[in-house]
N, C-alpha and C positions, 0 to 999 in steps of 0.2 A: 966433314966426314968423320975426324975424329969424334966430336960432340955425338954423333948420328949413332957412334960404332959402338960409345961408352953409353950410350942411354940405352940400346939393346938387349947389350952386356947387364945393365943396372936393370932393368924388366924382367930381362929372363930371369937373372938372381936373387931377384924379389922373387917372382913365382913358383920359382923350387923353394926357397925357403917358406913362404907360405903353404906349399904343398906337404912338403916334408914336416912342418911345425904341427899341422894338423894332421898328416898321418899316423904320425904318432903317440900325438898327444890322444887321441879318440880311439888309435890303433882296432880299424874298423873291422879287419878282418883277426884279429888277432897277430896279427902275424908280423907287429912291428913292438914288442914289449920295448919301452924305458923306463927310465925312472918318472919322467913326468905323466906319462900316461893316468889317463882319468879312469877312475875303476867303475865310476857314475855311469859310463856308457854302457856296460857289461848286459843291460839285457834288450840293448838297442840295434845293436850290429848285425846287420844285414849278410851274416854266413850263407846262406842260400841261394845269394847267387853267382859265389865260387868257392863250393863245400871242401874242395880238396885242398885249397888256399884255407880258407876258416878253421877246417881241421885239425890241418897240420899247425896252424898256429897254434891250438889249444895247448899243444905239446910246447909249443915255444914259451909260455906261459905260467906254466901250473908243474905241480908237480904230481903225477898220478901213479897211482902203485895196481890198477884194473883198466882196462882196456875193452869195449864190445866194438865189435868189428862185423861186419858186412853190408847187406845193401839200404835201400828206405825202409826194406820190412823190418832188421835192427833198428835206425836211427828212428824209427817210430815207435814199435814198441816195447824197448826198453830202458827204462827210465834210471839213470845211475845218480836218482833221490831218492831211491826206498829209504824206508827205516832200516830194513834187515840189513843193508850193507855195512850195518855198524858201526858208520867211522872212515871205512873205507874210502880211498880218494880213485873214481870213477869216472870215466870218461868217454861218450860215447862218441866212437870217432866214424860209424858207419859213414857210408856214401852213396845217395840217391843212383842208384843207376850202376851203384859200381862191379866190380868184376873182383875174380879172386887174384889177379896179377895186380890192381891197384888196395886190396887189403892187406897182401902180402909188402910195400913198397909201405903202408902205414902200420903196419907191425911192426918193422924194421927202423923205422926213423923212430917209433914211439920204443923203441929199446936199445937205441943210442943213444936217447937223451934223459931215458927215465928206468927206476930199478922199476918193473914188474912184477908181479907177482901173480898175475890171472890174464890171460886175455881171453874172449869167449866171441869164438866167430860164426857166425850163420853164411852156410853156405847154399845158396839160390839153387832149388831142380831147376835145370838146364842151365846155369853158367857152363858147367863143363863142357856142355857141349855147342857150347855158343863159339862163333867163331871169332865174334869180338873181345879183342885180351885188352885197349885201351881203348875208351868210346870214343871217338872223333868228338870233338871240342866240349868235353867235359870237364878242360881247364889242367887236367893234371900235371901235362907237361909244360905249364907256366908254374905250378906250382913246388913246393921244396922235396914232394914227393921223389919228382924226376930227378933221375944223374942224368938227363941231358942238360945244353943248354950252358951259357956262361954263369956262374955260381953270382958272380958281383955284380954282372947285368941285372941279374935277377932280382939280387939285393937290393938294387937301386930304382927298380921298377918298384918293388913294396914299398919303397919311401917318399918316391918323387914319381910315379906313374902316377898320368892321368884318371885309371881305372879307381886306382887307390884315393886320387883325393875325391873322386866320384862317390866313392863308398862313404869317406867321408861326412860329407855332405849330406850322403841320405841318414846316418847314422842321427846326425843333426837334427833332421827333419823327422826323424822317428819320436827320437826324444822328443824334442818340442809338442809335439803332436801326441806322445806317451803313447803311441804304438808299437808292445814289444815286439821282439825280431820274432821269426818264426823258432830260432833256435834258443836256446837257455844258455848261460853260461860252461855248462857242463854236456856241451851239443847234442843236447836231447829234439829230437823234433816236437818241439809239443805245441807247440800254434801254429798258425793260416794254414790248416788241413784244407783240404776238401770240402764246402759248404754243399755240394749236389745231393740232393738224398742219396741213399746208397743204390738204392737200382740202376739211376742215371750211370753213375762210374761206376759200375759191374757193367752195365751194357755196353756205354761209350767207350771205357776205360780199357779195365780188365779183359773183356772179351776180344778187344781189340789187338791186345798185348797175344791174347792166345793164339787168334787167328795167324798171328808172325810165327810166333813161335811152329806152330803146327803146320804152316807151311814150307818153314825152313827144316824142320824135320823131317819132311816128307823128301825132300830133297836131298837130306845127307842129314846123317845125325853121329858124325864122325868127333872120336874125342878131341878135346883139345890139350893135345900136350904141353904146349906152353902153363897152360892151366891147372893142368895134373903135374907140372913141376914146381910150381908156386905154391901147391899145396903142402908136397915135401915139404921145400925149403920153410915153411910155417911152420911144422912138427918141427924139425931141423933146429929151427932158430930157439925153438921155444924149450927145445931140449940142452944145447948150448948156454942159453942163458938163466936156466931151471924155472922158464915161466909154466905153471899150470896152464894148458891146453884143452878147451872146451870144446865142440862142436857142434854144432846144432843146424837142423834143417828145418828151417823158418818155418811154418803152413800158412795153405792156402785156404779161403773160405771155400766150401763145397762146391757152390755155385759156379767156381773158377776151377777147381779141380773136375766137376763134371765134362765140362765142354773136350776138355783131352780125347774122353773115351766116346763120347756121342760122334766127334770129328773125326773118330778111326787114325788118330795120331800113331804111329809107328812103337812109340812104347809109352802107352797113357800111365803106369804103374811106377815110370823112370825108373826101371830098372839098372840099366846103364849107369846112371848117377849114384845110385845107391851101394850097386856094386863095385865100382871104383874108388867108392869115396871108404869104403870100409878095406878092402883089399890095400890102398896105399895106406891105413893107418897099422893096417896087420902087420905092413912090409916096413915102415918106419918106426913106429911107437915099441917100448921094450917097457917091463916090468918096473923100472926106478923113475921111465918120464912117462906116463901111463897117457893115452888121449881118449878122450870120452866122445864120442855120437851122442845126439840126442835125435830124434825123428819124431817132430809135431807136423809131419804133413799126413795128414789122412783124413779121413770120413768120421772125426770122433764126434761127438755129439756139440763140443763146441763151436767147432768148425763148422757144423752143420746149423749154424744159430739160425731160426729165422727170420726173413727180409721184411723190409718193414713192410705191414698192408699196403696194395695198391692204392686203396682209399685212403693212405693218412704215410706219405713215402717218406718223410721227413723226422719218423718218428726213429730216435735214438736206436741203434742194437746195442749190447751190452759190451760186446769183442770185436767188432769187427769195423772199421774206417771206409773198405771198400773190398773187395773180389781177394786183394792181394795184399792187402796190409791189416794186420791186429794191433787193434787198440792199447794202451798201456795197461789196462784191467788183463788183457790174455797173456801177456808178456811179462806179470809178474808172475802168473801160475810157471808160464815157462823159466822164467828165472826160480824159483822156488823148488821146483825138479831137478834142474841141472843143479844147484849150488846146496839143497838139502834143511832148506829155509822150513821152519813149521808149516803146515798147509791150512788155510784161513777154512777147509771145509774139506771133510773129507774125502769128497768127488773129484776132486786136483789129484789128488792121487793116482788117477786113471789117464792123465794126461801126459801123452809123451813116453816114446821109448827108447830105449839105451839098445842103439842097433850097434849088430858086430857082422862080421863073415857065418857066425857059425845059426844066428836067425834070423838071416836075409829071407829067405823064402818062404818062412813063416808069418814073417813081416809084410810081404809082398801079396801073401794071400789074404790075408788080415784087411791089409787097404781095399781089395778087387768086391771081395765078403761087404765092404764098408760103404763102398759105393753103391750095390746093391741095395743095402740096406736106407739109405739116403733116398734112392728113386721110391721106395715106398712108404717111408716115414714122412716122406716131405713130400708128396706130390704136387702142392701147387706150385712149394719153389723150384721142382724140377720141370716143372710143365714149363714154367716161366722160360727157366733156361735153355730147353729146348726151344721155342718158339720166338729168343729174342738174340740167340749166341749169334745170328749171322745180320741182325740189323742194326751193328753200330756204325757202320757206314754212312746211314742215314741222316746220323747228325749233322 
């Protein structure tokens, strides 16, 4: 028995230390830095599939003095490799799926562990008033994000969890095979997009995403306070700790922004969003920590790209990935507005506005004018939209 208890004993304690040798040493998600860690794997690791884990490790890592912050429509199109960032150490820490309670929860850890100097968040029409403040198993509250949970448990699950030497493992198999991660070192999303033409995922995809939305709206389109105080505390913190405070309202491709008003959605203009999210910068932000709006969600002409020919659906667009995500070409014009960057052509210049309380409703007309203008500049891609917004079911 004894022999039986000690060979056990001797298995198990081989297997964790295998586990943990290789957690660390590959450190898959980032989120186990040592001294021996191999830097070779850096554009191997499989962050994607526990972004909030992979994220927050980048901060356990590196040291960053810039921060972009919000959902995949950030972590896609904004690339913290331009040239214009000068130097700058960037870091995109968006989150597929995420909400403004979990970008508030990585603003906050990335300004405990790091001096900042800029953080710039997109904030999603309709997070606010979304009722979900953490997504059900989106990972977060395994990861460093959460103050729930045992702190050493946790620790000890990132070194010797099976998940972890999993990740491992495929980190391995990446490399070996020289298939980079989908994320870059600097958590940029820039590989395994989407390979469906774009119509496909406007149809399947995006339309689908509306349909939720627009029938949860129809049912209640009540703020979320939890939401609208995560937002303070973002001003709040960023005032506290003298970080520059960006803000910006991601856009959507036309295509996606039509179906709102065709579906008789209770406020296709998000109004509600717009005015809250400007009224809590009025009621927090003061003259010495200033916070900026940007609003690229409208009917601009870029937004309005058109979809590839039915006859050839595969053919690139210039900006646009799908319904709801902009490419890294549309997301530098947006980072070049907000930050003041030279503009590579003078038509950037038109893109994107700096909304406050006092031209909200100037704003709001602007968009409603914009859509209009859209159903008759582009009639076959609004026909399209009309005539396919209710059959992504189909798939």
């Amino acid at each position: 028995m004894r022999r039986h208890a000690l060979g056990l004993i001797g298995t198990f304690g081989a297997l964790m230390l295998l586990f943990i040798s290789l957690s660390t040493r590959i450190n898959p998600l980032w989120i186990t830095p040592t001294a021996w860690t191999d830097s070779s794997f850096a554009d191997y690791k499989p962050i994607h599939k526990f972004p909030r884990s992979g994220k927050a490790g980048l901060i356990r890592n590196f040291d960053w003095d810039t921060v972009l912050l919000g959902s995949s429509r950030v972590d896609i199109a904004f690339d913290p490799l331009l040239p214009q960032w000068d130097h700058k150490r960037v870091a995109n820490l968006a989150l597929r799926g995420g909400t403004l309670s979990e970008h508030e929860a990585m603003l906050e850890y990335a300004a405990e562990n790091e001096d900042l100097e800029l953080a710039i968040l997109g904030v999603d029409l309709t997070d606010l008033t979304n009722p979900v403040t953490i997504p059900p198993g989106s990972g977060f509250e395994e990861s460093p994000l959460s103050k729930t949970g045992d702190t050493f448990e946790k620790e000890l699950r990132y070194r010797c969890g099976y998940s972890f030497f999993e990740m491992s493992v495929k980190t391995l198999n990446y490399k070996a095979r020289d298939r980079l991660s989908a994320y870059t070192p600097e958590g940029h999303w820039l590989r395994q997009l989407d390979k469906r033409p774009i119509r496909d995922v406007i149809q399947y995809v995006s339309f689908m995403w509306s349909e939720r939305f627009i029938t949860q709206r129809k049912e209640s389109i009540e703020v979320n306070e939890a939401k609208v105080e995560s937002l303070r505390r973002i001003i709040r913190l960023c005032k506290k700790k003298n970080i520059r405070l960006i803000l910006c309202i991601p856009p959507n491709h036309a295509a996606y922004l039509s179906v709102f008003r065709l579906k008789d959605d209770p406020d296709p203009g998000f109004r509600i969003d717009r005015e809250l999210i400007t009224r809590v910068i009025a009621e927090e932000a003061d003259p010495e920590s200033p916070v900026e709006l940007w609003d690229f969600n409208d009917f601009h002409p870029y937004n309005c790209e058109d979809l590839p020919p039915i006859d050839d659906p595969r053919k690139p667009t210039e900006y646009w990935a799908d319904g709801t995500h902009a490419l890294p070409s549309l997301g530098g014009i947006m980072l070049a507005r907000m930050l003041g960057w030279p503009l590579e052509n003078p038509e950037h210049a038109s893109y994107g506005t700096q909304l406050n309380t006092s031209n909200l409703e100037e704003r709001l007309e602007e968009i409603a004018q914009g859509y209009e203008r859209y159903r008759h500049e582009h009639p076959e891609d609004f026909q399209w939209v009309s005539d396919h917004m209710d059959k992504w079911e189909r798939n």
